[in-house]
C-alpha positions in Angstrom: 45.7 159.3 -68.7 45.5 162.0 -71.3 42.7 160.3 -72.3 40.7 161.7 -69.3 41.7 165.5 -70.0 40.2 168.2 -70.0 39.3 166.0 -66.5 41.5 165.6 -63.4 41.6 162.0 -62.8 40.9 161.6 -59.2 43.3 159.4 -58.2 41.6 156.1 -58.0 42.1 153.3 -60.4 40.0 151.0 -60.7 41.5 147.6 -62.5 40.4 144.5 -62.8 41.4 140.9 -65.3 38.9 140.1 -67.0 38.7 136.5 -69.4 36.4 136.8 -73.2 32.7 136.9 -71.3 32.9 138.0 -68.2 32.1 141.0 -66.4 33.1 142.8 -63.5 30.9 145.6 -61.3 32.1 148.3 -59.4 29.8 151.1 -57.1 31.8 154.1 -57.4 30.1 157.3 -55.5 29.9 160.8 -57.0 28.9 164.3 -55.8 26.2 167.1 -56.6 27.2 169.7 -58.9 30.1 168.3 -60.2 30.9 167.4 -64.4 32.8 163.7 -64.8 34.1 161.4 -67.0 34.0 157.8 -67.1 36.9 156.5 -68.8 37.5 152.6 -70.1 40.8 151.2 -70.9 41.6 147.8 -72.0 43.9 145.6 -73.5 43.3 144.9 -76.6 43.1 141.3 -76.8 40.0 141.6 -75.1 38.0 142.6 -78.2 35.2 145.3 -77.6 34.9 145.4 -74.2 31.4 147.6 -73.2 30.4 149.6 -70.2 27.2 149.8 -68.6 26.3 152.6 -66.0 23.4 152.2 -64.1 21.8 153.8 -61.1 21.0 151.7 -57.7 17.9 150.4 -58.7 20.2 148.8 -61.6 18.5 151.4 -63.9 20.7 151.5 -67.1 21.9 155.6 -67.4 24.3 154.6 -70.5 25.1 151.8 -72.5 28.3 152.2 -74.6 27.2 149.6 -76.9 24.4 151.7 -77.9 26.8 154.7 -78.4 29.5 153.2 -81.0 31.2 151.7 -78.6 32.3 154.9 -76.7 35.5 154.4 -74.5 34.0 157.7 -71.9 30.8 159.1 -70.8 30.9 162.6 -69.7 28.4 163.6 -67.6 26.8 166.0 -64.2 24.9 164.9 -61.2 22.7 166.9 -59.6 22.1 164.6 -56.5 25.2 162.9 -54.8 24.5 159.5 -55.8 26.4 155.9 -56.3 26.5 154.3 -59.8 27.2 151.1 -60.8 29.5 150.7 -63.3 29.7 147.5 -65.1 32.3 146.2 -67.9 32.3 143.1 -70.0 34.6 141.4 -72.5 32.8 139.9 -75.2 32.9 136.3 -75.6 35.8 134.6 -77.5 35.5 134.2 -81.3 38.6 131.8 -81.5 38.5 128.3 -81.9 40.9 127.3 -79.4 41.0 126.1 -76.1 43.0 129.0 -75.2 40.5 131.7 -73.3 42.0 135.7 -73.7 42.1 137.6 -70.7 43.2 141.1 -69.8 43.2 143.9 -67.8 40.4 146.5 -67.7 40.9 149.5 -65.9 38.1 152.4 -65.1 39.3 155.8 -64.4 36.8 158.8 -63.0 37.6 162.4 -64.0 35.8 165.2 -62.4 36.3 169.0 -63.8 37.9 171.6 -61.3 35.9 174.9 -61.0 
């Protein structure tokens, strides 16, 4: 959670176990005017997990793989609008038959006026 500040989470978690190469979506909605944060969190086992945030036509708004990695985006909306938000473990490097998994959890702050 301090993670999120100088945002107020808003009370939602989003969490979901994920296994090395697979992805999970979410549509999360958010309103005109206001400043976010998207915040990742993962368990390390997982590797580099990456976030995608795209717009409804699947448009791709940010791409943490193209910004080191980046565990937040912090960003304003003009429009009230619903974004996709896409994570995704990479694929396992070990040479067993044993598959990691973990949890991933995505946490929305917004800033208070």
């Amino acid at each position: 959670m301090p993670n999120v500040l100088p945002f107020t989470q808003n009370g939602q978690m989003n969490t979901s176990t994920l296994t090395a190469g697979q992805s999970a979506e979410m549509n999360l909605t958010f309103y005109a005017g206001q400043d976010y944060r998207i915040l990742v969190c993962f368990q390390e086992q997982l590797g580099d997990v990456t976030f995608k945030v795209m717009d409804a036509s699947r448009k791709v708004i940010f791409d943490s793989k193209e910004n080191n990695f980046a565990d937040f985006w912090d960003f304003k909306v003009k429009n009230t609008q619903q974004f996709i938000v896409e994570v995704t473990a990479p694929p396992s490097e070990t040479k067993t038959s044993i598959v990691p998994s973990g949890c991933v959890s995505v946490l929305v702050g917004f800033k208070k006026d």
